[in-house]
C-alpha positions as CSV (number, residue, x, y, z in Angstrom):
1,X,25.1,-15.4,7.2
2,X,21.9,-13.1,7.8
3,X,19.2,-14.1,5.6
4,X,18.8,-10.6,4.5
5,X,22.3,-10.8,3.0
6,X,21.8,-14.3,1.5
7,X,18.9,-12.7,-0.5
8,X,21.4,-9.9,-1.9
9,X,23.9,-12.1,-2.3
10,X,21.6,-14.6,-4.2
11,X,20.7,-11.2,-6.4
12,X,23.9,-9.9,-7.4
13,X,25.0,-13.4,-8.2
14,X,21.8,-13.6,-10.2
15,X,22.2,-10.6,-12.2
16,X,26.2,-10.6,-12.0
17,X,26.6,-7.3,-10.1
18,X,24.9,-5.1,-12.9
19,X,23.6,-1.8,-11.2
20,X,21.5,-1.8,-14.5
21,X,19.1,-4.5,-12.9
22,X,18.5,-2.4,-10.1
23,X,15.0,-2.2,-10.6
24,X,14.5,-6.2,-11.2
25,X,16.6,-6.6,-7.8
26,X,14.3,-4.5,-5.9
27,X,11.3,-6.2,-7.7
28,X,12.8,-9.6,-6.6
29,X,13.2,-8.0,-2.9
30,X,9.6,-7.2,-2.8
31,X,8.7,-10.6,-4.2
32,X,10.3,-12.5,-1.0
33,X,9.1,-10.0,1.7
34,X,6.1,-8.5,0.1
35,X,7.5,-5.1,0.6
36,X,11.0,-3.8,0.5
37,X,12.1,-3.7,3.8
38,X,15.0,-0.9,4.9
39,X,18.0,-3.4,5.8
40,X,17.9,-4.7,2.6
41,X,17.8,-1.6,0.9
42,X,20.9,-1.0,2.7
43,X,22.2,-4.3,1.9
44,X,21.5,-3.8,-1.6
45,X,23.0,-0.2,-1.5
46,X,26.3,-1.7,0.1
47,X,26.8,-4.4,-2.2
48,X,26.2,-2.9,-5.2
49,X,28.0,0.7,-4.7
50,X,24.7,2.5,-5.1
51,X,23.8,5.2,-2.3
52,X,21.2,4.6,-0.8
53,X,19.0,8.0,-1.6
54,X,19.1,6.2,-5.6
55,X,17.9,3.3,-4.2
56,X,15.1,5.4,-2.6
57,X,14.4,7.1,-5.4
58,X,13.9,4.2,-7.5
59,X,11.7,2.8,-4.9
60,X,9.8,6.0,-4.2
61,X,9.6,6.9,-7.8
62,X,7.7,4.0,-9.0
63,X,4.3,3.2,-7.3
64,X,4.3,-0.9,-7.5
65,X,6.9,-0.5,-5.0
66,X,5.9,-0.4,-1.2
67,X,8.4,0.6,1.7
68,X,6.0,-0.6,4.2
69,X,3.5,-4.2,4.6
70,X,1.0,-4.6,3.0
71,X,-2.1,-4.6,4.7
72,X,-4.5,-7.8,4.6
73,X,-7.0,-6.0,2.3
74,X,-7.0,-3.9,0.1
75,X,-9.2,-0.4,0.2
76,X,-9.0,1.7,-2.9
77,X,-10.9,4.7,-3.4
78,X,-12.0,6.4,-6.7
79,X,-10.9,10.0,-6.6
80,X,-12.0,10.8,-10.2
81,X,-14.1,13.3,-11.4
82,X,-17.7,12.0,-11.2
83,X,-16.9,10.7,-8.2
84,X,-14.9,13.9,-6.4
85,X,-18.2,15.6,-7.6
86,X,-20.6,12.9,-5.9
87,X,-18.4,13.3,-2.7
88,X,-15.6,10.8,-2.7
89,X,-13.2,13.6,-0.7
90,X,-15.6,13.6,2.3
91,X,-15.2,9.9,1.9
92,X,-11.6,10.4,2.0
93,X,-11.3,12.5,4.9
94,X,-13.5,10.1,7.2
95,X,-11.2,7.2,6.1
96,X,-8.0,9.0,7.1
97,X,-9.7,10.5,10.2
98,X,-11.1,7.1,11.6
99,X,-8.1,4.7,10.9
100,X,-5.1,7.5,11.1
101,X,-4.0,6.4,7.3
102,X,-3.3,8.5,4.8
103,X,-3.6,7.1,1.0
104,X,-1.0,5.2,0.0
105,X,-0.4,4.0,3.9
106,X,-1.4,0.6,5.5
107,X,-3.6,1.3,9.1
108,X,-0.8,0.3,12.1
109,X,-2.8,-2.6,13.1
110,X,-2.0,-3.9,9.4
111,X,-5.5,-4.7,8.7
112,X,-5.5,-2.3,5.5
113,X,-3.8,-0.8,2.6
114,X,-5.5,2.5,1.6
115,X,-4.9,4.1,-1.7
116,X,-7.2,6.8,-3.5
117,X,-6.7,6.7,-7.4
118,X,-7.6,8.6,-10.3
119,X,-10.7,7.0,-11.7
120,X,-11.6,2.9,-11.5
121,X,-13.7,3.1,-14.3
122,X,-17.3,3.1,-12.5
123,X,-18.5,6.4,-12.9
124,X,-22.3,5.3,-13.4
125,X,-22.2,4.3,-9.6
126,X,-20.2,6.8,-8.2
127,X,-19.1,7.6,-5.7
128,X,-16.7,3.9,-5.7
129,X,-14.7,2.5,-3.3
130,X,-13.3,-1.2,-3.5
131,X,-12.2,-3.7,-1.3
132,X,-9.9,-6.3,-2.3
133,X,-11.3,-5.9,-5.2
134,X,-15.1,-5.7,-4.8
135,X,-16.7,-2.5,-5.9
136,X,-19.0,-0.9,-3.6
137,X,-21.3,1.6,-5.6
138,X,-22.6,4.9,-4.2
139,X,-20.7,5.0,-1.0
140,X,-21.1,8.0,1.6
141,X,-18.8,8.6,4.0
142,X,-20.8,6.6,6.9
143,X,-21.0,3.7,4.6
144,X,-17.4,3.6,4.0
145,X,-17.1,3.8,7.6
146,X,-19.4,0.3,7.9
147,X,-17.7,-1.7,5.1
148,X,-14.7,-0.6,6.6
149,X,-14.9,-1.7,10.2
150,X,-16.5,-4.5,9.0
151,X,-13.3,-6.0,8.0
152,X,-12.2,-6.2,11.9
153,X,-12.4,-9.7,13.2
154,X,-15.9,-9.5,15.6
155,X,-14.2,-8.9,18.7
156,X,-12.0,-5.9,17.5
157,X,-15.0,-4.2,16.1
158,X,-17.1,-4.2,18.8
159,X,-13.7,-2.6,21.1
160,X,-12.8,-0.1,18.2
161,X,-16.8,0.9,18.8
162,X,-16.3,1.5,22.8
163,X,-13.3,3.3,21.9
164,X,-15.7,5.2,19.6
């Protein structure tokens, strides 16, 4: 038996089958891989009687769900009002320009996990942007840029900056 299905199976044994515990399956899902990975939404869909677009709209629908890995840090940037007035979309646009992610996306090389929200609660410094949890006060674009390729191990950085 596929490990995959031994999960599901160890699921709907654990919660007898209900379709009512959806949402505590997936949870449990994203527990074990981190993220909820396709095949085991399909699994889960197959098992339980459920189509699939439900299952993707439960997932989809509620943001502590991911669809994709996570990164190995976490970059969120404050998109609130102090700081959209101090400049945080410029900040936002070099972001997605330089590491082709979009918010809400992890960068292809797995390093990240980008997300802009609402307001982190920092407006004295704004603009804000934190990583894995830090706050970095009065970021520009450029300096996003730095803190941000700073995460690259020493010999990717210096190659991202000849591909520069």
């Amino acid at each position: 038996m596929a490990e995959e299905t031994r999960l599901i199976e160890q699921l709907i044994d654990r919660y007898e089958g209900d379709v009512g515990m959806l949402i505590p399956m997936m949870q449990d899902i994203q527990a074990e891989h981190g993220y909820l990975p396709a095949s085991d939404l399909r699994s889960l869909s197959k098992r339980l009687e459920v189509p699939l677009s439900r299952i993707y709209a439960v997932a989809t629908f509620y943001t502590s769900f991911r669809l994709a890995p996570k990164g190995a840090h976490d970059v969120t940037l404050c998109m609130g009002t102090v700081c959209y007035l101090k400049g945080s979309p410029d900040i936002l646009e070099a972001i997605c320009r330089e590491f082709q992610v979009e918010p809400g996306g992890t960068t292809t090389d797995r390093l990240f996990s980008f997300q802009a929200v609402n307001c982190v609660g920092a407006c004295a410094v704004a603009p804000v942007m934190l990583v894995d949890g830090k706050y970095y006060e009065s970021v520009t674009p450029a300096s996003a840029l730095e803190i941000l390729n700073g995460l690259y191990p020493d010999e990717d950085a210096s190659e991202k900056e000849d591909e520069a």
